[in-house]
OpenMM code with the backbone's topology and positions (N, CA, C; nanometers):
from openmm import Vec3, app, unit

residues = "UNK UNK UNK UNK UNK UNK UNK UNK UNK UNK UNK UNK UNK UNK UNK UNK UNK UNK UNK UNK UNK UNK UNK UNK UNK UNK UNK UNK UNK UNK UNK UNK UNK UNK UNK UNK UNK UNK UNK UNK UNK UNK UNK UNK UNK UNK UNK UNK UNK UNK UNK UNK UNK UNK UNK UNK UNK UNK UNK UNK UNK UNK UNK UNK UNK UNK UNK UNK UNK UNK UNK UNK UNK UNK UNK UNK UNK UNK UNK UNK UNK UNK UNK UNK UNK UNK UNK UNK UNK UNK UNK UNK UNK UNK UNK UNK UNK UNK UNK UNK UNK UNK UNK UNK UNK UNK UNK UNK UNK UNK UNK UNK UNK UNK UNK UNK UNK UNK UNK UNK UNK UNK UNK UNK UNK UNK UNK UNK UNK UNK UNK UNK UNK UNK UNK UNK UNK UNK UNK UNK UNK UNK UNK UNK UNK UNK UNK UNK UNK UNK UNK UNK UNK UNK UNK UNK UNK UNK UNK UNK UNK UNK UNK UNK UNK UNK UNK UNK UNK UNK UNK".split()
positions = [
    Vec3(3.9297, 1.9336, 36.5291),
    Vec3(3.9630, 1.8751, 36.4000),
    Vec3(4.1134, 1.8498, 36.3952),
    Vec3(4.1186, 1.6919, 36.3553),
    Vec3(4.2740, 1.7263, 36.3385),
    Vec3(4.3879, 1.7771, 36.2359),
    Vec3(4.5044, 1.8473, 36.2518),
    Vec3(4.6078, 1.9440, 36.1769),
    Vec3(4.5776, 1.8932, 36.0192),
    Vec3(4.6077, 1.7625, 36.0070),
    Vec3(4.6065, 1.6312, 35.8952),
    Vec3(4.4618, 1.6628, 35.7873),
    Vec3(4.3573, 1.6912, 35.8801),
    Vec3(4.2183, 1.7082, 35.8318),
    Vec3(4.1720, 1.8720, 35.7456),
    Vec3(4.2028, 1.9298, 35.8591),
    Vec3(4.2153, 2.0934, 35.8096),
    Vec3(4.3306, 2.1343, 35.7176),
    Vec3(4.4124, 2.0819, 35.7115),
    Vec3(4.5204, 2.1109, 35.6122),
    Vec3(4.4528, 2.0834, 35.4819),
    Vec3(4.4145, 1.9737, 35.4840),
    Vec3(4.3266, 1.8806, 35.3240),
    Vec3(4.1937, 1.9658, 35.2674),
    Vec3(4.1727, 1.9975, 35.3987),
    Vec3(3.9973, 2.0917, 35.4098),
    Vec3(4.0683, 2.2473, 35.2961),
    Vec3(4.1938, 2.3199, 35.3803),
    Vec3(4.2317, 2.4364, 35.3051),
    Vec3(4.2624, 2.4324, 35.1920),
    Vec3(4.3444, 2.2832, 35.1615),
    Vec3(4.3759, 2.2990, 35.0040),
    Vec3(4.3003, 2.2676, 34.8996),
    Vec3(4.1983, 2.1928, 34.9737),
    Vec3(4.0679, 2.2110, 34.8522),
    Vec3(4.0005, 2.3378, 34.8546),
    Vec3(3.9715, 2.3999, 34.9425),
    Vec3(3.9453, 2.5608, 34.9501),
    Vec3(4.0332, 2.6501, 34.8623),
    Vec3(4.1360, 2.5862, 34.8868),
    Vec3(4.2274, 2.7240, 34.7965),
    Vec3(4.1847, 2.7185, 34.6456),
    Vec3(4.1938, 2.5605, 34.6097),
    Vec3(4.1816, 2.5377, 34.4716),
    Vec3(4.0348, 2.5326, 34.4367),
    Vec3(3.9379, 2.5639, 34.4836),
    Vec3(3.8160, 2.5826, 34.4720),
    Vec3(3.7925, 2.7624, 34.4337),
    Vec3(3.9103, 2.8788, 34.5030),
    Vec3(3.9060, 2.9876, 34.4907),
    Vec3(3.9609, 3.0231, 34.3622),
    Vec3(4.0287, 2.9555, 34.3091),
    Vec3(4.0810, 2.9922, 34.1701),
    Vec3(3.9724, 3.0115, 34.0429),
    Vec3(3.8289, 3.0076, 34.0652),
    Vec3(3.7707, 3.0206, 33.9533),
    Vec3(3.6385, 2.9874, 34.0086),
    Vec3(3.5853, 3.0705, 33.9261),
    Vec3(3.3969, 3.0360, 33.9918),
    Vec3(3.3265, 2.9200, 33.8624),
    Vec3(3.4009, 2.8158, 33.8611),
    Vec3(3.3391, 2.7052, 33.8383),
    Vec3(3.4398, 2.5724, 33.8852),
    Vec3(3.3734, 2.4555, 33.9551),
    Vec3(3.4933, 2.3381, 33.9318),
    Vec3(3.3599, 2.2138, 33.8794),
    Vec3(3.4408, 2.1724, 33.7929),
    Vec3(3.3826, 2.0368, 33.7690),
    Vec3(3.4223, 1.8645, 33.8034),
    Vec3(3.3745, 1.8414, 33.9079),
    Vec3(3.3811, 1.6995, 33.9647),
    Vec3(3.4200, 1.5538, 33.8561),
    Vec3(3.4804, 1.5045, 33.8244),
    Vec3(3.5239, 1.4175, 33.7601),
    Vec3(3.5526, 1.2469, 33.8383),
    Vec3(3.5171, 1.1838, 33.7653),
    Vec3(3.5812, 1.0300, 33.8324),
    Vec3(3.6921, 1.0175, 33.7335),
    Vec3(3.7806, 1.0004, 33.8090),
    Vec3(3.8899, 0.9390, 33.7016),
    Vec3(3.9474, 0.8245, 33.7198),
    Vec3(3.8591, 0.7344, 33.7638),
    Vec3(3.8643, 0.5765, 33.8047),
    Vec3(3.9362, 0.4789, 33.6486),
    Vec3(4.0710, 0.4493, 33.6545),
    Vec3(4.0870, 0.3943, 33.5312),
    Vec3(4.1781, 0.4713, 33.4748),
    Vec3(4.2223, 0.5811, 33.5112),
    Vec3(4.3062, 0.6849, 33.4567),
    Vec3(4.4522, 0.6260, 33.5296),
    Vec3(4.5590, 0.6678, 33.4549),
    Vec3(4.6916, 0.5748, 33.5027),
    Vec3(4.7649, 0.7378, 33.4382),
    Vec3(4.8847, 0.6778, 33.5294),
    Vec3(4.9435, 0.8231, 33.5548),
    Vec3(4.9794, 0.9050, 33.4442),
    Vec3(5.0206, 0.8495, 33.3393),
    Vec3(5.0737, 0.9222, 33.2108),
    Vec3(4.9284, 0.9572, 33.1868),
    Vec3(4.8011, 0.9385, 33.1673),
    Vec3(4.6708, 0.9897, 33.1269),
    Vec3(4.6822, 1.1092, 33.1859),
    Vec3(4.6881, 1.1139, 33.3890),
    Vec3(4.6730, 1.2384, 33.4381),
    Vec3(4.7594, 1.3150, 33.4205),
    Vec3(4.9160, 1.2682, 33.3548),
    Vec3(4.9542, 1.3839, 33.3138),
    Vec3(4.9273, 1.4636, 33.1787),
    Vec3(4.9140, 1.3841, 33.0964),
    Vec3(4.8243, 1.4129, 32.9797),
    Vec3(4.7167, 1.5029, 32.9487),
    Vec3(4.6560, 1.4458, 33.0505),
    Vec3(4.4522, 1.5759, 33.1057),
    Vec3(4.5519, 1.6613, 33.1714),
    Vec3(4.6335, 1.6908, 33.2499),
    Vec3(4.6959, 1.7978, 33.3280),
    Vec3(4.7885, 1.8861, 33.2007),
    Vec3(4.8341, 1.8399, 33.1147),
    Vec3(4.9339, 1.9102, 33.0049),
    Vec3(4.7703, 1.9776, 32.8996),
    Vec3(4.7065, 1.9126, 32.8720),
    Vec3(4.5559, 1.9237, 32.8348),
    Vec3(4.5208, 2.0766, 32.8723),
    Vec3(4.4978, 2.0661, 32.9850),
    Vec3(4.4166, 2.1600, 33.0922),
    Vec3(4.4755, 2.2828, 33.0802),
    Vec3(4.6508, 2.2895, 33.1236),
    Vec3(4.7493, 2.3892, 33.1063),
    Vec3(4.6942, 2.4978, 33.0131),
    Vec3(4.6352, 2.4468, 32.8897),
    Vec3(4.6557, 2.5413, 32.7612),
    Vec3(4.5755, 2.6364, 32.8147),
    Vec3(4.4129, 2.5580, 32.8930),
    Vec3(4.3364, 2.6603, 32.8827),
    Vec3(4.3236, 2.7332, 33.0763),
    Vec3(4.4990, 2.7102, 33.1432),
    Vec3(4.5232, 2.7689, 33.2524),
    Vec3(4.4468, 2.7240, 33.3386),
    Vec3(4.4101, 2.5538, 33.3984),
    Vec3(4.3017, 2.5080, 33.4477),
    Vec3(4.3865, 2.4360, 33.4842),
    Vec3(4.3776, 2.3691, 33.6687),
    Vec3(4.4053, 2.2360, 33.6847),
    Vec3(4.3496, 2.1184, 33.7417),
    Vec3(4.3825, 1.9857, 33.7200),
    Vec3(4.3206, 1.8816, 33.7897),
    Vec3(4.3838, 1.8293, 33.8849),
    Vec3(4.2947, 1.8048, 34.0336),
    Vec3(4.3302, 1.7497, 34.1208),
    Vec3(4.2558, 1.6424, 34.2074),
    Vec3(4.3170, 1.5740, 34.2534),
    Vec3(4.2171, 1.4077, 34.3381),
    Vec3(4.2208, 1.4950, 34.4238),
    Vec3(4.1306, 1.4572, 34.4861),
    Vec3(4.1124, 1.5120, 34.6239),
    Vec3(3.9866, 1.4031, 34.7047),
    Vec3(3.9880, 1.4591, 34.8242),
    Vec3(3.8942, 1.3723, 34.9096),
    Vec3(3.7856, 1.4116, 34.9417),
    Vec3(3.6573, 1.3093, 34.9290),
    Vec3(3.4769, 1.3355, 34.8857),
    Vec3(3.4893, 1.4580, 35.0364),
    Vec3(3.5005, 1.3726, 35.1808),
    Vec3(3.4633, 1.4492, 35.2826),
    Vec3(3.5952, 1.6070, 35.2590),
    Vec3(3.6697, 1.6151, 35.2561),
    Vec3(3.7220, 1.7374, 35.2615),
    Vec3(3.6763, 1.8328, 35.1390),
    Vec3(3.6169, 1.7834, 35.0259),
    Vec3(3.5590, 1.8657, 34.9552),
    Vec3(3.4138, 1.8879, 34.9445),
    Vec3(3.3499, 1.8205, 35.0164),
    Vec3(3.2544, 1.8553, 35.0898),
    Vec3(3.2312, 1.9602, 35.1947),
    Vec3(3.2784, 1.9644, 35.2538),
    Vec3(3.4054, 2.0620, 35.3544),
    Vec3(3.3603, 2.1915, 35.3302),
    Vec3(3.4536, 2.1989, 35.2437),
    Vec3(3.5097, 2.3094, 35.1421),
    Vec3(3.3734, 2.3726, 35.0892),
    Vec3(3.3322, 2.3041, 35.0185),
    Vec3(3.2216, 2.3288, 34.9220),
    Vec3(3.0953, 2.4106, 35.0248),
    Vec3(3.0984, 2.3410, 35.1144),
    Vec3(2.9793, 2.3731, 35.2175),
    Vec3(2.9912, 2.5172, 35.2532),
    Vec3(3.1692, 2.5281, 35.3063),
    Vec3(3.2625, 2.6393, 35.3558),
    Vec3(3.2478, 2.7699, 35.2651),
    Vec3(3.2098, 2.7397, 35.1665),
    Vec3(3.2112, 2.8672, 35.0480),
    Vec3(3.0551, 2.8681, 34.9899),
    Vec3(2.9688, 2.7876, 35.0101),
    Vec3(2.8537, 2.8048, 35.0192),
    Vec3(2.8346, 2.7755, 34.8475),
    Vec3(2.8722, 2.6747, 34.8166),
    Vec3(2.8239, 2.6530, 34.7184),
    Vec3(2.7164, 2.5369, 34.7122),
    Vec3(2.6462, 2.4840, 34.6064),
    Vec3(2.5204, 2.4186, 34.5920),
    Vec3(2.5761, 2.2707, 34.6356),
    Vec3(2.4775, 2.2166, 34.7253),
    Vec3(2.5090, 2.0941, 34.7739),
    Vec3(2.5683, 1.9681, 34.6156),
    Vec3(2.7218, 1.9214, 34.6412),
    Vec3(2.7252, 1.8148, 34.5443),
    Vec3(2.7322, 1.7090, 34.5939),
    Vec3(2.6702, 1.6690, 34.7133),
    Vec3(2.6380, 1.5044, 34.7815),
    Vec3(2.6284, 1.4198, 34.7111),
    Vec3(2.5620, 1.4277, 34.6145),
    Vec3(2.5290, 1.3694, 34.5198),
    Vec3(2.5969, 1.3075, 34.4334),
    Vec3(2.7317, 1.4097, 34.3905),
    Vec3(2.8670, 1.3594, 34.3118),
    Vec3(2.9749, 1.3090, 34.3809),
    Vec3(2.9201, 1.2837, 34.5030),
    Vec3(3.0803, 1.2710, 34.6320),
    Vec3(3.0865, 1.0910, 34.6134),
    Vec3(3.0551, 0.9939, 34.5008),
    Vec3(3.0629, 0.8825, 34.5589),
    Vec3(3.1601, 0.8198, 34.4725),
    Vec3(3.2855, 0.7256, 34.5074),
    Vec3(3.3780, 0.6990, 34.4557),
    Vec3(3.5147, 0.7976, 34.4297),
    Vec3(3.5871, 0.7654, 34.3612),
    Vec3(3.7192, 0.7981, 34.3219),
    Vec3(3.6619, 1.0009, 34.2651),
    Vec3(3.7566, 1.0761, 34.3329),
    Vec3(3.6909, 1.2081, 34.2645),
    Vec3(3.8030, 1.3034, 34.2394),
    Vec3(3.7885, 1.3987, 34.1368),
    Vec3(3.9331, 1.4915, 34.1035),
    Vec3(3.8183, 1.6232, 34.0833),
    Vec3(3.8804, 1.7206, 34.0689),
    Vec3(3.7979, 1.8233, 34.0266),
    Vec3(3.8852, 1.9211, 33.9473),
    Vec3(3.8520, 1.9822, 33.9062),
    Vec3(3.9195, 2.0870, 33.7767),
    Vec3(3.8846, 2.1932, 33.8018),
    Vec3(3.9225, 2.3025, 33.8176),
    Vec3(3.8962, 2.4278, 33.8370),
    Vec3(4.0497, 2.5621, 33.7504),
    Vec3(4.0147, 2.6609, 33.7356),
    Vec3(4.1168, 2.7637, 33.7571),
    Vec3(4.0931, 2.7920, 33.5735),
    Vec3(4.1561, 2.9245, 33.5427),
    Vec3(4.1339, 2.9719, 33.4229),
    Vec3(4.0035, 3.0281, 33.4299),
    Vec3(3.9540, 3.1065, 33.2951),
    Vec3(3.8884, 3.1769, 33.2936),
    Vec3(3.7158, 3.1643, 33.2066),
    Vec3(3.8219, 3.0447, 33.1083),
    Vec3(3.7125, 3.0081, 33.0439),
    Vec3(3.6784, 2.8238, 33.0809),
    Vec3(3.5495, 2.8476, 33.1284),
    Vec3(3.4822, 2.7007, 33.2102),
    Vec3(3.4408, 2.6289, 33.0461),
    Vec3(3.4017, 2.6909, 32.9426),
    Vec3(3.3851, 2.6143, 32.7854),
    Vec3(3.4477, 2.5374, 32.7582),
    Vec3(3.6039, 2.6089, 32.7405),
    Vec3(3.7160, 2.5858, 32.6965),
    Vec3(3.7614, 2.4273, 32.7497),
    Vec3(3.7708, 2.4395, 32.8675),
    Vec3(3.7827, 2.3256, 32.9905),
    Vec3(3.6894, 2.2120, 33.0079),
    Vec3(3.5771, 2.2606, 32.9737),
    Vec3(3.4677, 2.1447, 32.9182),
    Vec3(3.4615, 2.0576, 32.7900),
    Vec3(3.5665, 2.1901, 32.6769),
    Vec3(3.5864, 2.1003, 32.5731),
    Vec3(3.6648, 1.9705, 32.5534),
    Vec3(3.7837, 2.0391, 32.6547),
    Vec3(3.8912, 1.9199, 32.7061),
    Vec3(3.8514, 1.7975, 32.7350),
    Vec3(3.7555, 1.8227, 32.8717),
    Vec3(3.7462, 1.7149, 32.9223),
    Vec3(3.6826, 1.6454, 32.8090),
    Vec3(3.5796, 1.7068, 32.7616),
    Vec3(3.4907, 1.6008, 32.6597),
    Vec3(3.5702, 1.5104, 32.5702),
    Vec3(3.6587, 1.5868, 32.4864),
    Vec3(3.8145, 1.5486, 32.4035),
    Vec3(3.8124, 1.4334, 32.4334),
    Vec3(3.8925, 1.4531, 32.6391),
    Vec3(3.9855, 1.3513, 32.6693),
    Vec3(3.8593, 1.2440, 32.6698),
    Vec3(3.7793, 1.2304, 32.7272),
    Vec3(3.6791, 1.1175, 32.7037),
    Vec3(3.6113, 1.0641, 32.6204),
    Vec3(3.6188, 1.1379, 32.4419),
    Vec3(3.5978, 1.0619, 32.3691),
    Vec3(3.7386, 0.9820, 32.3432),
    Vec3(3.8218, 1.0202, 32.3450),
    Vec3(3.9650, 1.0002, 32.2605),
    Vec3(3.9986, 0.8361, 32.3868),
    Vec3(4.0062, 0.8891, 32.5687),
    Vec3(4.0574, 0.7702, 32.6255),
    Vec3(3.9681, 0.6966, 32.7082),
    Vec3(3.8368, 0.7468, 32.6798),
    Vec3(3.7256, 0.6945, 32.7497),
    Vec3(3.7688, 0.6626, 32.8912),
    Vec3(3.7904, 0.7720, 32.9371),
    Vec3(3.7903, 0.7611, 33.0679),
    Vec3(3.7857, 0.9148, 33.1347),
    Vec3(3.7615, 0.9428, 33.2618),
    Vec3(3.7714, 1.0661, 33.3248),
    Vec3(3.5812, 1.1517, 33.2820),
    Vec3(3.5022, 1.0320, 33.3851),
    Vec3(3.3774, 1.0762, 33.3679),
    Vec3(3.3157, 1.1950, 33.4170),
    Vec3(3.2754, 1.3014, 33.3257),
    Vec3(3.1819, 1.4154, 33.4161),
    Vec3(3.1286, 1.3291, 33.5511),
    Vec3(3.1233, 1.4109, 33.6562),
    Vec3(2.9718, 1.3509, 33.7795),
    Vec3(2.8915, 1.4824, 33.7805),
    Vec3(2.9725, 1.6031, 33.8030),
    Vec3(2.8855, 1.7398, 33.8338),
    Vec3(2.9560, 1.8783, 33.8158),
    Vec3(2.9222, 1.9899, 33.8009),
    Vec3(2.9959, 2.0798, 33.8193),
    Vec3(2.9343, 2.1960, 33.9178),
    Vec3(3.0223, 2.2902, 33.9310),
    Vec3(2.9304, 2.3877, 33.9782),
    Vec3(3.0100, 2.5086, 33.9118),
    Vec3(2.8966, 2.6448, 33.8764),
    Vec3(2.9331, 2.7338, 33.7324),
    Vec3(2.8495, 2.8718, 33.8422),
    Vec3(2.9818, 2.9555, 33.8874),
    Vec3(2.8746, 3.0735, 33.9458),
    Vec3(2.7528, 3.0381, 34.0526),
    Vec3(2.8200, 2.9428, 34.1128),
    Vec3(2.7210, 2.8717, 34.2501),
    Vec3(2.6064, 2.8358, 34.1979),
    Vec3(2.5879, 2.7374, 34.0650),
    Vec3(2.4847, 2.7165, 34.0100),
    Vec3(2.5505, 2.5746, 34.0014),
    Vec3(2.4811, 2.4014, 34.0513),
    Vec3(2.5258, 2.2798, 34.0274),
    Vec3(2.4356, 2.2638, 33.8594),
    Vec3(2.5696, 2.1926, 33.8138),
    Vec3(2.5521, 2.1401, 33.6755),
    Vec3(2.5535, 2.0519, 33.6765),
    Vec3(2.4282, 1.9443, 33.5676),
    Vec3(2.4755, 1.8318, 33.5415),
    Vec3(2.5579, 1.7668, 33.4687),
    Vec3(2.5999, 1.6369, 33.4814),
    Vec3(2.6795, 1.5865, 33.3335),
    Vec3(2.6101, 1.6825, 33.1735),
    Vec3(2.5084, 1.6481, 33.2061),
    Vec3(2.4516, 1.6930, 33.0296),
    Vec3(2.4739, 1.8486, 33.0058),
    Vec3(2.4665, 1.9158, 33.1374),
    Vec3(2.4339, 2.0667, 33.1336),
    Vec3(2.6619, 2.1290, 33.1143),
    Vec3(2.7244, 2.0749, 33.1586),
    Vec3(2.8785, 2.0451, 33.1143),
    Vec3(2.8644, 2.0269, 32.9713),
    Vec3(2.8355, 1.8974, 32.8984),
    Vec3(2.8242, 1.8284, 32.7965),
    Vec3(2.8243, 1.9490, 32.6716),
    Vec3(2.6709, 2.0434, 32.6997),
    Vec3(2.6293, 2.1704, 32.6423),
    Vec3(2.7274, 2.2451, 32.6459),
    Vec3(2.7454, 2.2722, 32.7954),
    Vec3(2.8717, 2.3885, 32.8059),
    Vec3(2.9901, 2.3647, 32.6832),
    Vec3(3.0504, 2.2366, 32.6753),
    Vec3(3.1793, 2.1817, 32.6034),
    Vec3(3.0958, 2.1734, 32.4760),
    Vec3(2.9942, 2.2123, 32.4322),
    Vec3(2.9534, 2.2483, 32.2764),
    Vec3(2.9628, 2.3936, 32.2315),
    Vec3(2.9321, 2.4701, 32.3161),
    Vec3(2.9025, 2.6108, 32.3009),
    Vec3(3.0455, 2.6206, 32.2284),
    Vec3(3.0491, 2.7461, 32.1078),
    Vec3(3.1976, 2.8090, 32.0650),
    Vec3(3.2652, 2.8520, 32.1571),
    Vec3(3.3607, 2.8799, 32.0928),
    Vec3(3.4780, 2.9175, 32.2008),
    Vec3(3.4941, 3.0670, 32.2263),
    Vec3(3.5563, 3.0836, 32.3160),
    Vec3(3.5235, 3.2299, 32.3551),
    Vec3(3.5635, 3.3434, 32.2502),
    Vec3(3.6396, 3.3032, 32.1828),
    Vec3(3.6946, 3.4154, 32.0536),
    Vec3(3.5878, 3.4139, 31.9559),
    Vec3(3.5423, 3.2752, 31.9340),
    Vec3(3.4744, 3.2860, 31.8081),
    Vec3(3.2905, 3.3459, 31.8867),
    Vec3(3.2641, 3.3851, 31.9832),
    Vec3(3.1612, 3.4197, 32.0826),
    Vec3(3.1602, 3.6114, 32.0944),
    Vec3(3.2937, 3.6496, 32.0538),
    Vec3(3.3257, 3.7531, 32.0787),
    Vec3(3.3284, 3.8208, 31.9397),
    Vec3(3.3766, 3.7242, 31.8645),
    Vec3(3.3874, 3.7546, 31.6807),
    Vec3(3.2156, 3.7948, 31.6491),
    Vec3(3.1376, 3.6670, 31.6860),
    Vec3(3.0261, 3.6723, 31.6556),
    Vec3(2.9295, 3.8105, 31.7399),
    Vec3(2.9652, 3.8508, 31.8210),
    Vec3(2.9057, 3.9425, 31.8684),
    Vec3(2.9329, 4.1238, 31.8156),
    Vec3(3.1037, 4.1413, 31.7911),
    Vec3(3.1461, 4.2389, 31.6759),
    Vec3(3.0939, 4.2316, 31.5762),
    Vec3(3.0238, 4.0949, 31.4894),
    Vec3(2.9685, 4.1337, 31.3616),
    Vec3(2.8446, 4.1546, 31.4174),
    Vec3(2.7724, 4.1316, 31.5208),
    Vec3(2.6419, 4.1535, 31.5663),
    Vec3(2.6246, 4.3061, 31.5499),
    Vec3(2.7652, 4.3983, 31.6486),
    Vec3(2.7059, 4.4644, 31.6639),
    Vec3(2.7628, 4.6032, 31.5474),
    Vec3(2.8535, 4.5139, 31.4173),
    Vec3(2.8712, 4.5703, 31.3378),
    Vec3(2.7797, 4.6259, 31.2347),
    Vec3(2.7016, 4.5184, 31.1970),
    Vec3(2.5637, 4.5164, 31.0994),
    Vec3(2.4664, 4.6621, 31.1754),
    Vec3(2.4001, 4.6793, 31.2180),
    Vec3(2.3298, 4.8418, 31.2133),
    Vec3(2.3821, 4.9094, 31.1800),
    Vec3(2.5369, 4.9083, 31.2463),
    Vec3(2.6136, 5.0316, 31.1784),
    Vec3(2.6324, 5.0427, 31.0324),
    Vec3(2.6416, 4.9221, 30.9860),
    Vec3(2.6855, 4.9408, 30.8280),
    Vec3(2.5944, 4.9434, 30.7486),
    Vec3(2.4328, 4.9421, 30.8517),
    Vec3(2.3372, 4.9632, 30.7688),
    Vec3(2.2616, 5.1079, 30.7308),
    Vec3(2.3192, 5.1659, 30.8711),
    Vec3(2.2886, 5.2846, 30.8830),
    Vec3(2.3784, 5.3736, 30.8210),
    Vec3(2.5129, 5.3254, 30.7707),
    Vec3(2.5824, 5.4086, 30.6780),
    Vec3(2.5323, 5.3525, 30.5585),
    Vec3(2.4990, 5.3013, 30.5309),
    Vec3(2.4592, 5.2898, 30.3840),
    Vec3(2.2529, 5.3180, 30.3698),
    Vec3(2.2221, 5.3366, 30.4445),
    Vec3(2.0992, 5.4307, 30.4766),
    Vec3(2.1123, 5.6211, 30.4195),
    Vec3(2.2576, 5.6912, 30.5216),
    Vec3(2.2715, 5.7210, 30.4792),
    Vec3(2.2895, 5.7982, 30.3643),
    Vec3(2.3863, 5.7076, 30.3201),
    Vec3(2.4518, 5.7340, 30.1781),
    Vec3(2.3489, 5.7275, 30.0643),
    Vec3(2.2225, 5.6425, 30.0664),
    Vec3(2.1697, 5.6509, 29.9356),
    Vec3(2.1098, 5.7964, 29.9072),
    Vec3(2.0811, 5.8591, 30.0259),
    Vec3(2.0236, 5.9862, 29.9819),
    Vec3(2.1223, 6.0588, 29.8560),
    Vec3(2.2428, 6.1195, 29.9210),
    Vec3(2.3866, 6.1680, 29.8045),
    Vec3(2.3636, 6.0657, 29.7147),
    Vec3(2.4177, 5.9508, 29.7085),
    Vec3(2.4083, 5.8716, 29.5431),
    Vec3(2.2777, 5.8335, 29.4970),
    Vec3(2.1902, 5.8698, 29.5267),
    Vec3(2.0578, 5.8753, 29.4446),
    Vec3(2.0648, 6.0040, 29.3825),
    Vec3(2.0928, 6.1425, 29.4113),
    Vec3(2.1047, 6.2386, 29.3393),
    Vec3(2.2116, 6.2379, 29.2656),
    Vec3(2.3368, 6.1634, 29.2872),
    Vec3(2.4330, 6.1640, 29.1802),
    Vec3(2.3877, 6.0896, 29.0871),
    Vec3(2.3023, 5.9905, 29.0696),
    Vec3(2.2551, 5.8846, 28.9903),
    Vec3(2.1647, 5.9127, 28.9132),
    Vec3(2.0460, 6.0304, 28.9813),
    Vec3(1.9824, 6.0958, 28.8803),
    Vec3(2.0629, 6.1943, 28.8646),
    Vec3(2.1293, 6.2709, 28.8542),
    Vec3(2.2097, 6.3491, 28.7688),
    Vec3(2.3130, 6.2985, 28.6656),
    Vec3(2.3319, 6.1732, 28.6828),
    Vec3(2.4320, 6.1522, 28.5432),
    Vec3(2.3207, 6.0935, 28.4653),
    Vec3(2.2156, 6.0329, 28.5042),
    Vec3(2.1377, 5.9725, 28.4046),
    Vec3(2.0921, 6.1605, 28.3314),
    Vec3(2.0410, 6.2021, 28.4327),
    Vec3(2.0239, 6.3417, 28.2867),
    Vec3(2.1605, 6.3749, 28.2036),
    Vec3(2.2333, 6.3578, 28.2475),
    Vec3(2.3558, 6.4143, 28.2054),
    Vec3(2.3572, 6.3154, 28.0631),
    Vec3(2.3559, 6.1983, 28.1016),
    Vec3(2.3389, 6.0657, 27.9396),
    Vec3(2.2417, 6.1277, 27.8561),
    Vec3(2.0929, 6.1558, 27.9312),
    Vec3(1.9921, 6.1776, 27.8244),
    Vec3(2.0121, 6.2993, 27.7554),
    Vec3(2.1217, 6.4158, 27.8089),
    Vec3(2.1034, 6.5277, 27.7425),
    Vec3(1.9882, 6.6338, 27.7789),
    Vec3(1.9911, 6.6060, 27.9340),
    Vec3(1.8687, 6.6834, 27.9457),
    Vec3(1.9138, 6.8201, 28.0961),
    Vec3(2.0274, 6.7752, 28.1127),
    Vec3(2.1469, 6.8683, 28.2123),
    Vec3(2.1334, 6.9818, 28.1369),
] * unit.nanometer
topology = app.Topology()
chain = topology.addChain("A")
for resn in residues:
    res = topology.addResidue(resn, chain)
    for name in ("N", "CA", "C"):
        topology.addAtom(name, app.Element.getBySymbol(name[0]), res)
């Protein structure tokens, strides 16, 4: 293989290791202030985008044993990877493609599982990870506050019949 080839092969490897999801993008139509734009975008949620080449990320992909994306390798391709939350990064992209109609899902892959455009689409609906985490503290707040107030009615049911005797005069 030549130096030129394997060099291209590692640095899609590297940037493939930054996160167990990348999502395949065409960004056919995108002009440079856009990619810096989706790249200032991405930053917030610690994610970046890069072109790269179908056969060396093929490569790569094969190299780490993830789910065949043959399928997404045709034309102009960038992929996004890194950060923690793959939602977050899905919301973006969605953003940037309603807002500049451009920078099309093709595929992703999420925990060596290939995604489709639509199954991304979902992903970039789901809440966001705070409000996922909020919702799960009140999940697992409610028994508790039911079971203290379970509880409690025993004591204020006897305080309750005791002041009512106490009104009727019968204490």
């Amino acid at each position: 293989m030549r130096a030129e080839k394997k060099y291209l092969i590692d640095e899609v490897t590297t940037h493939l290791n930054k996160s167990d999801y990348v999502i395949l993008a065409n960004f056919n139509g995108m002009t440079v202030s856009d990619a810096a734009e989706l790249r200032g975008k991405l930053a917030a949620e610690k994610a970046e985008f890069h072109v790269v080449k179908n056969s060396s990320l093929r490569v790569a992909a094969q190299s780490l044993g993830l789910p065949s994306i043959d399928g997404a390798l045709t034309g102009p391709t960038a992929i996004v990877v890194g950060g923690k939350n793959s939602a977050g990064v899905a919301k973006v992209l969605k953003q940037f493609f309603k807002d500049k109609q451009k920078v099309e899902v093709k595929a992703g892959v999420l925990s060596k599982k290939l995604l489709s455009p639509a199954d991304i689409g979902r992903l970039a609906d789901m809440p966001s990870l705070e409000i996922l985490r909020a919702q799960l503290l009140g999940l697992l707040n409610t028994p508790a506050g039911a079971f203290v107030r379970v509880v409690n009615a025993v004591p204020q049911g006897i305080v309750n019949v005791l002041q009512a005797k106490v009104r009727s005069g019968q204490a």
